[in-house]
Backbone as a chain_set.jsonl record, in Angstrom:
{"seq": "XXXXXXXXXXXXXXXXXXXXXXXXXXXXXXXXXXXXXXXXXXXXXXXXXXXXXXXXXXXXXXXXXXXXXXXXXXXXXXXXXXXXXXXXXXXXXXXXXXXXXXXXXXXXXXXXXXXXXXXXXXXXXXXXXXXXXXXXXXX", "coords": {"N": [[-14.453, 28.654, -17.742], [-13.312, 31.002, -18.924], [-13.955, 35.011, -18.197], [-14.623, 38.318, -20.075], [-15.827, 41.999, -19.503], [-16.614, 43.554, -21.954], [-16.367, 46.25, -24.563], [-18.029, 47.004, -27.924], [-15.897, 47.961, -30.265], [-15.419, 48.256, -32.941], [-16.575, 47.019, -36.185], [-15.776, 44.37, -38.685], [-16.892, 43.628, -41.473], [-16.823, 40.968, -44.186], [-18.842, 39.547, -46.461], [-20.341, 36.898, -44.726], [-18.131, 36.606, -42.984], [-16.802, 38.517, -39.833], [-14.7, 40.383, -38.182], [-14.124, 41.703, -35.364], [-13.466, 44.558, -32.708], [-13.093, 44.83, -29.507], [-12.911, 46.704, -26.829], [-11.508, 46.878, -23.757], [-10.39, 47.106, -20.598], [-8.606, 49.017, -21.289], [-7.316, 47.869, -23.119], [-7.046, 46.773, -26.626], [-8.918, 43.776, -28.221], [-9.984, 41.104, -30.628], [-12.086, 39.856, -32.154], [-13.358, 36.858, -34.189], [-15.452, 35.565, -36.24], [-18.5, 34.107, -37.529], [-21.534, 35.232, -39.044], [-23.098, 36.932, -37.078], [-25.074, 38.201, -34.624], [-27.746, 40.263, -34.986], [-27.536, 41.743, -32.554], [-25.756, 42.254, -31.92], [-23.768, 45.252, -31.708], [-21.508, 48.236, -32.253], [-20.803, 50.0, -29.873], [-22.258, 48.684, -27.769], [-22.297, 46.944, -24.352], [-20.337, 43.995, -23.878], [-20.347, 40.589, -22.885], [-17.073, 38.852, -23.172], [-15.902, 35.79, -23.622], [-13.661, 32.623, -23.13], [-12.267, 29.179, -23.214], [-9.953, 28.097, -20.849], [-8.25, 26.235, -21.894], [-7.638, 27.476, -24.142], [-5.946, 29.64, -23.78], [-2.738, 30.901, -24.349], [0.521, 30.762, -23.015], [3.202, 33.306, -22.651], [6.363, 34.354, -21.686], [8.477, 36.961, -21.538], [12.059, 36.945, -22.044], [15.541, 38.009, -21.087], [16.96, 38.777, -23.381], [15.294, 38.837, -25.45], [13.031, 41.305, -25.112], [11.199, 42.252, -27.104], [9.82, 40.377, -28.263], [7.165, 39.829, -28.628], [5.955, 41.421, -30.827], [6.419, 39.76, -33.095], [4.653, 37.784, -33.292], [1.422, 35.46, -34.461], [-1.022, 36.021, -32.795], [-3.683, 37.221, -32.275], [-4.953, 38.686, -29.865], [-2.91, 39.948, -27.271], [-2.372, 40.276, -24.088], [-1.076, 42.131, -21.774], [-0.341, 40.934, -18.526], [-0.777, 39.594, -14.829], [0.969, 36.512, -12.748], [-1.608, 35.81, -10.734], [-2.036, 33.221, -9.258], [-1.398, 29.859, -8.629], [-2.201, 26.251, -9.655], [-0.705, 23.583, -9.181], [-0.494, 20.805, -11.171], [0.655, 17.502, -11.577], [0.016, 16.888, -14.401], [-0.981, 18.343, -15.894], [-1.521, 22.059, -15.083], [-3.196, 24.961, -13.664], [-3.868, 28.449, -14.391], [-3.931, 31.245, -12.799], [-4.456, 34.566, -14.101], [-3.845, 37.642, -13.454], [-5.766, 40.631, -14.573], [-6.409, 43.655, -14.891], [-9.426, 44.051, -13.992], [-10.258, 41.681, -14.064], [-10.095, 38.007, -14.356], [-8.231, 35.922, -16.035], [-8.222, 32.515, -16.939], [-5.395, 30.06, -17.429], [-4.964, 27.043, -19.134], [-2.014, 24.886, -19.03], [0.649, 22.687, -19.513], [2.206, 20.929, -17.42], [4.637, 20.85, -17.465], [5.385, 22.883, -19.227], [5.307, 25.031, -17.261], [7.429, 24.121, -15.573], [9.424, 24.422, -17.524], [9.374, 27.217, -18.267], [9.578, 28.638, -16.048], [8.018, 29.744, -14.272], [5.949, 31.589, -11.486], [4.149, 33.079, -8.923], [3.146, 36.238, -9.308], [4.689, 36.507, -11.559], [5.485, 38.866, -14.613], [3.394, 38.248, -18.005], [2.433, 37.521, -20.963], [-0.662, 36.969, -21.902], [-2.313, 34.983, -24.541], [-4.625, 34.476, -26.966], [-6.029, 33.244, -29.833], [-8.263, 35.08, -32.349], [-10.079, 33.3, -33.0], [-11.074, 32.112, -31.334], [-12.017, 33.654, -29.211], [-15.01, 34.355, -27.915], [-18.812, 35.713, -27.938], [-20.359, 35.851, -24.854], [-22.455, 37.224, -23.778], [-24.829, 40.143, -24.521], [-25.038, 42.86, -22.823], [-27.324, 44.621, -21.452], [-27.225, 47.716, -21.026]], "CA": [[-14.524, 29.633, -18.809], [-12.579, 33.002, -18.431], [-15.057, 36.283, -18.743], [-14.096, 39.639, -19.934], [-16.747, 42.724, -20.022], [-15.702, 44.473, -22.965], [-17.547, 47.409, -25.223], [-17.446, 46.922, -29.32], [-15.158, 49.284, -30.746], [-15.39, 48.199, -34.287], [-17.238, 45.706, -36.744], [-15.515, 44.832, -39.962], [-17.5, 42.106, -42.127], [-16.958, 40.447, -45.537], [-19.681, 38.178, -46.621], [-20.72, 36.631, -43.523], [-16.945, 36.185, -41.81], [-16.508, 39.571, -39.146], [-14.025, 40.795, -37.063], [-15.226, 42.45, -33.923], [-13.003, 44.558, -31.853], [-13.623, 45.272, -28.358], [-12.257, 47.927, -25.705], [-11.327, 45.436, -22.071], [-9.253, 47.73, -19.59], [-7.819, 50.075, -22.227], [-6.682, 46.948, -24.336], [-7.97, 46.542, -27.903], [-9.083, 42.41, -28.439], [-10.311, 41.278, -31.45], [-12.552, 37.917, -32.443], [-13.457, 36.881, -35.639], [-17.016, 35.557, -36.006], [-19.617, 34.257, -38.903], [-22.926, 35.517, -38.784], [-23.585, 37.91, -35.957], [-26.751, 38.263, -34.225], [-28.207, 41.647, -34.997], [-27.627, 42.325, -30.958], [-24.11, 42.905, -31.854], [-23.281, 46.62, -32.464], [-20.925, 49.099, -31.874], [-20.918, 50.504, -28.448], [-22.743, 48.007, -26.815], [-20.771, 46.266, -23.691], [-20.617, 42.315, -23.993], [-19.493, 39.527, -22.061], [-16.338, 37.429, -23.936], [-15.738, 34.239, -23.114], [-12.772, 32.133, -24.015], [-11.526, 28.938, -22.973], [-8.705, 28.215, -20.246], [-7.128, 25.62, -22.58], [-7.401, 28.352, -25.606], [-4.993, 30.818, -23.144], [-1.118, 30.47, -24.513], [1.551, 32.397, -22.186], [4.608, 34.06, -23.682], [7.035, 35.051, -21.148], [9.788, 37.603, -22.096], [13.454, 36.719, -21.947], [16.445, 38.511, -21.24], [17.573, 38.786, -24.767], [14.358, 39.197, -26.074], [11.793, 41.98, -24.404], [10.235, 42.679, -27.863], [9.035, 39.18, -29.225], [5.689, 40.114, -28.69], [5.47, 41.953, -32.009], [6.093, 38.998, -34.18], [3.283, 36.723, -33.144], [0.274, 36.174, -35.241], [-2.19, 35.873, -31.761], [-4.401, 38.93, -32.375], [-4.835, 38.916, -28.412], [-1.382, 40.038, -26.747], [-3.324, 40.709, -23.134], [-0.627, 41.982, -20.27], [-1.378, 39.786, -16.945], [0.335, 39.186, -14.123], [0.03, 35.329, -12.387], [-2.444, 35.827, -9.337], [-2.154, 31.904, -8.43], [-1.162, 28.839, -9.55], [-2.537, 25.193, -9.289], [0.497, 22.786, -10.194], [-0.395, 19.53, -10.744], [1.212, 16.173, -12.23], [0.416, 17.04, -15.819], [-1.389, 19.883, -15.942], [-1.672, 23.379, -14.082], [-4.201, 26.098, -13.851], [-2.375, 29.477, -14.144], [-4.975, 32.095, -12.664], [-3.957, 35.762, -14.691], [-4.943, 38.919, -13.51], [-5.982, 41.872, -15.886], [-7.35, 44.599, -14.555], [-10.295, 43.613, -12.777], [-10.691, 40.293, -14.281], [-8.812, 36.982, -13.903], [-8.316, 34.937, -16.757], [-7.186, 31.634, -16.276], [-4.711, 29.433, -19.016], [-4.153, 25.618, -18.631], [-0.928, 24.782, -19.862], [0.947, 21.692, -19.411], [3.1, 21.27, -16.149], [6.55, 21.038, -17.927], [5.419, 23.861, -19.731], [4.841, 25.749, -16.37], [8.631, 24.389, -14.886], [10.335, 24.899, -18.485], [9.153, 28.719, -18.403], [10.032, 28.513, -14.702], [6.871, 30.082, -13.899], [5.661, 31.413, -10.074], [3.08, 34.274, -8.699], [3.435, 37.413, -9.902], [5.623, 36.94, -12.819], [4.324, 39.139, -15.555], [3.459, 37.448, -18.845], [1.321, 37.911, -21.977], [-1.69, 35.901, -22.371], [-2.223, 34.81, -25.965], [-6.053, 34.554, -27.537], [-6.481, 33.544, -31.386], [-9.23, 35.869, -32.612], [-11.389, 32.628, -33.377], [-11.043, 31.831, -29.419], [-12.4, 34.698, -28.017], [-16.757, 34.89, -28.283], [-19.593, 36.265, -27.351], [-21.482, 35.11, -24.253], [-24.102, 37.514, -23.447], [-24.85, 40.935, -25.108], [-25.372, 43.439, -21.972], [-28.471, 45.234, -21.322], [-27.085, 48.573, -20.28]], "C": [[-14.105, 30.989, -18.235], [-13.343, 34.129, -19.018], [-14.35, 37.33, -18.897], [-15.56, 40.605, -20.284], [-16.085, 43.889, -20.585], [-17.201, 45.538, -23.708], [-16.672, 47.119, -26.948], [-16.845, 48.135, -29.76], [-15.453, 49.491, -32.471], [-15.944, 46.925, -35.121], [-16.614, 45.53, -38.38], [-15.986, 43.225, -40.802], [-17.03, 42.001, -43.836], [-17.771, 39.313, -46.106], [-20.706, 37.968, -45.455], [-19.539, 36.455, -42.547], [-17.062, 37.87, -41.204], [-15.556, 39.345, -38.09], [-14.306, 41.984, -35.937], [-14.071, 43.022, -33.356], [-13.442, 45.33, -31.11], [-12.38, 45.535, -27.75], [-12.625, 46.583, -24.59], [-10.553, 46.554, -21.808], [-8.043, 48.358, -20.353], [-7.184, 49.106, -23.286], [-7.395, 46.327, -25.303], [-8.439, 44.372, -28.106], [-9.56, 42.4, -29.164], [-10.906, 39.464, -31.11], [-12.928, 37.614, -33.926], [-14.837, 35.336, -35.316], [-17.876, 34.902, -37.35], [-20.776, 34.441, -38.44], [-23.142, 35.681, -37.188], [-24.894, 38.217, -35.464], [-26.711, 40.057, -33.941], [-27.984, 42.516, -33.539], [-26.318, 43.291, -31.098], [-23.734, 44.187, -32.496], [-22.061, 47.42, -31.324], [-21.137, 49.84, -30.808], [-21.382, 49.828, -27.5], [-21.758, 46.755, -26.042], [-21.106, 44.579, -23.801], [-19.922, 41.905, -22.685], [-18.543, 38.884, -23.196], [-16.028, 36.479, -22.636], [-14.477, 33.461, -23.865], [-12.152, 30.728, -23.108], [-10.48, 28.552, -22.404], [-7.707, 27.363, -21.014], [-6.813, 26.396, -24.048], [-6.684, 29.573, -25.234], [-3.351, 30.072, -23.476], [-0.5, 31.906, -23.656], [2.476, 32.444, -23.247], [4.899, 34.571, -22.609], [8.353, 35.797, -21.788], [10.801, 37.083, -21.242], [14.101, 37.822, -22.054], [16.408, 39.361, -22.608], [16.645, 39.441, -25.793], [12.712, 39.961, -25.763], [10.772, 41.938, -25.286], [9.706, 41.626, -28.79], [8.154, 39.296, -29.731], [5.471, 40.526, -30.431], [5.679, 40.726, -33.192], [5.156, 38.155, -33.961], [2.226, 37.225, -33.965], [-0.951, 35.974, -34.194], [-2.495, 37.651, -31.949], [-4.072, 39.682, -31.224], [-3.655, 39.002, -27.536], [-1.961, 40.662, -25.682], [-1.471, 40.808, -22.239], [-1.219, 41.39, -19.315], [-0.142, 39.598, -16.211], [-0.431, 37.956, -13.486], [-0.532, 35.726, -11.474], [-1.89, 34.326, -8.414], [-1.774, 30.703, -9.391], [-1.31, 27.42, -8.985], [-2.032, 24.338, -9.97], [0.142, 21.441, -10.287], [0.781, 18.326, -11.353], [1.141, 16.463, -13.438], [-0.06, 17.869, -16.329], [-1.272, 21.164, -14.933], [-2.372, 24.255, -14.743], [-3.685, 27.526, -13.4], [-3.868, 30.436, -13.828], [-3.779, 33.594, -12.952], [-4.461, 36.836, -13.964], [-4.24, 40.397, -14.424], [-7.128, 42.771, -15.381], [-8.375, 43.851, -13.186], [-11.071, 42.343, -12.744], [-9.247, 39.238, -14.079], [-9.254, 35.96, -14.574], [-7.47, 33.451, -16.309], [-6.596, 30.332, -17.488], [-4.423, 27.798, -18.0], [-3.177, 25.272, -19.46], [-0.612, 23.224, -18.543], [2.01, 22.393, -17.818], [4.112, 21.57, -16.172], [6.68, 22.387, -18.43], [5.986, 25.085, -18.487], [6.809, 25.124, -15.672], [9.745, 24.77, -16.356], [10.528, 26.51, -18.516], [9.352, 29.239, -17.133], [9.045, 29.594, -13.873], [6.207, 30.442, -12.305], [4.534, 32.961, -10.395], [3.895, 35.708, -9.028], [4.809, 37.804, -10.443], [5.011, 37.732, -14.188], [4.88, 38.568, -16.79], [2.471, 38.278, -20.194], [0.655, 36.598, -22.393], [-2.292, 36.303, -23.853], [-3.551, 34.193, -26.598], [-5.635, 34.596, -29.196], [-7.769, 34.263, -31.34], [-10.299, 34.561, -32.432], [-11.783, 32.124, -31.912], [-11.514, 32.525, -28.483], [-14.02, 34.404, -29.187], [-17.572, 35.543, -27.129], [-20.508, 36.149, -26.162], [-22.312, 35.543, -24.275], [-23.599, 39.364, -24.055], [-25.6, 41.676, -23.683], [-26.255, 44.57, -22.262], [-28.401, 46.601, -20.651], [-27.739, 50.047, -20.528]], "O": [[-14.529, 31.729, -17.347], [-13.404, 34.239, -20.242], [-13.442, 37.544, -18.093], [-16.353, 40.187, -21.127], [-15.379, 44.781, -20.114], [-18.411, 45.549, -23.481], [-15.472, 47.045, -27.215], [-17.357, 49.24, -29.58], [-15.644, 50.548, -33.073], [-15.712, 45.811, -34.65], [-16.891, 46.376, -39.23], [-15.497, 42.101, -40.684], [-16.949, 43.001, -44.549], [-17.285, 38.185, -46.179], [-21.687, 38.685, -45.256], [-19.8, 36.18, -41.375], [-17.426, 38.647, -42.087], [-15.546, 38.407, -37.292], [-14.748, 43.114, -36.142], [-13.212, 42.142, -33.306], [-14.059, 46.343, -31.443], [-11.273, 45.018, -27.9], [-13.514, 45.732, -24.569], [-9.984, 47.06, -22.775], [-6.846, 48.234, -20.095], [-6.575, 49.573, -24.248], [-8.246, 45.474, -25.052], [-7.318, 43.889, -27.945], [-10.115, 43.489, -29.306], [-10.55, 38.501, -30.431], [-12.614, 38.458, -34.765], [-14.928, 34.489, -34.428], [-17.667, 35.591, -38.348], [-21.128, 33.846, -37.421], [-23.302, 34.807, -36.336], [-25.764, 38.507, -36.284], [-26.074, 40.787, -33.182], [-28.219, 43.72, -33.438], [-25.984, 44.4, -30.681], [-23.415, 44.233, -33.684], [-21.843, 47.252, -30.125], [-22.077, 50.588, -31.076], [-21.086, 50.147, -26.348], [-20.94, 45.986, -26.547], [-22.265, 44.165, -23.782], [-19.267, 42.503, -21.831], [-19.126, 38.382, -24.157], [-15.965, 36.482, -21.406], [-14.293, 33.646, -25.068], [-11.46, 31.108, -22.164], [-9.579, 28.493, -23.24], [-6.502, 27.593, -20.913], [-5.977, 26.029, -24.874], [-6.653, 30.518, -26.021], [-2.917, 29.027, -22.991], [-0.726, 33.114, -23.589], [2.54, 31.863, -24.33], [4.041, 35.324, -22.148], [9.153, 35.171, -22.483], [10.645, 36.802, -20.053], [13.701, 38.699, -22.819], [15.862, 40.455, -22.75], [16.942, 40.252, -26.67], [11.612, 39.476, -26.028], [9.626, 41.705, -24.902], [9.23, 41.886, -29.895], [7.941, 39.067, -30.921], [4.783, 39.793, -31.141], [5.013, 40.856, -34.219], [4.835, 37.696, -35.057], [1.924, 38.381, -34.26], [-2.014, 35.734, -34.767], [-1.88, 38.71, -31.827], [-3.393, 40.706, -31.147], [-3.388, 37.934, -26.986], [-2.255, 41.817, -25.992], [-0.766, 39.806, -22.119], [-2.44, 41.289, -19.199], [1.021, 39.483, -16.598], [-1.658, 37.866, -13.434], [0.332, 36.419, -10.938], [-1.47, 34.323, -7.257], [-1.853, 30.669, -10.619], [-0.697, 27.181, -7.945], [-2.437, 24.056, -11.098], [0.529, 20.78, -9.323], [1.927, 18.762, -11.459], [2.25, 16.385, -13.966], [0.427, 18.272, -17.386], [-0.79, 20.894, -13.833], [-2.357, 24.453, -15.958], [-3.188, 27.751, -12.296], [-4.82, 30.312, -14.599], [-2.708, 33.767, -12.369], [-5.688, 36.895, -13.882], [-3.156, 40.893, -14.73], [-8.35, 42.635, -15.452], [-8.163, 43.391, -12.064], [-11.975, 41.943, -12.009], [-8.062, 39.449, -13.822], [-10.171, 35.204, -14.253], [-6.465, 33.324, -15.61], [-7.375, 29.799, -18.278], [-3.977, 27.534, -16.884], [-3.405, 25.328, -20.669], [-1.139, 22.86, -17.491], [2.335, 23.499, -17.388], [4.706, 22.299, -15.377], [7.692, 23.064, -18.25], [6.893, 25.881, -18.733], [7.429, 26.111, -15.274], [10.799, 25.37, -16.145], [11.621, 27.029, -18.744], [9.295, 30.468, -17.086], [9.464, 30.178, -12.874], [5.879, 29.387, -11.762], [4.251, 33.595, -11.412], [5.092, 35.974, -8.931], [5.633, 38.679, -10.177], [4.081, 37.191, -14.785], [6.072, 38.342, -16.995], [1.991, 39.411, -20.185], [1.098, 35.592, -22.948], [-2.631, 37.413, -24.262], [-3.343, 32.988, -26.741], [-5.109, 35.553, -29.764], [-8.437, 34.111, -30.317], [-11.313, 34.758, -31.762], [-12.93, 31.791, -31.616], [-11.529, 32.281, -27.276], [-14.171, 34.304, -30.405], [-17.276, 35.815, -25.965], [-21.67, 36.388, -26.49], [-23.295, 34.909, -24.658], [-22.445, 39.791, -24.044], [-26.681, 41.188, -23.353], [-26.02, 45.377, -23.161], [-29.256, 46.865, -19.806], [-27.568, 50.945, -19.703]]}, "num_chains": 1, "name": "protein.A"}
């Protein structure tokens, strides 16, 4: 499970569905949520949690620097790879962001189709419903 300690920036509810976004290393993330435990407010720093098989890369191409903006992944995280554990049909891509290090499993072909090595930078890709809450910090 990949950790980020983030601070809520914003709470926007309808019903019981909310979207949460949180401040990480100057980059906005967002999750989307039903029924929130009263812990959860505005300013207070969390733990997220998300996942290594719920991390999609996106490397830029030549041709195309500015893809990024058409995707509908809330989460468009800069990262560069730290490490990479290649195997037979999977691989474990360790990210780093700031002062954390998310880590995406993607398929292996994926990882020689995108021709993939250490410190290529990339954008790691989070649906809102993929990113939660682990622990509500006591600061």
């Amino acid at each position: 499970m990949s950790q980020l300690i983030a601070t809520i920036e914003n709470i926007e509810s309808v019903d019981n569905l909310n979207i949460v976004t949180f401040m990480c290393n100057d980059e906005p993330l967002k999750m989307m949520s039903l029924d929130l435990n009263e812990t959860v407010q505005i300013g207070k720093r969390v733990v997220l949690a998300c996942k290594p098989t719920s991390v999609a890369l996106a490397k830029p191409t030549m041709d195309k620097q500015a893809f990024s903006d058409m995707l509908s992944y809330a989460n468009q995280i800069k990262v560069t790879i730290s490490s990479m554990d290649v195997g037979k049909l999977l691989s474990s891509i360790k990210l780093h962001f700031g002062d954390f290090i998310l880590e995406s499993i993607v398929t292996t072909a994926s990882v020689q189709r995108m021709n993939l090595s250490e410190k290529d930078e990339l954008l790691a890709l989070i649906k809102a419903n993929e990113l939660s809450i682990q622990e509500v910090l006591d600061d």
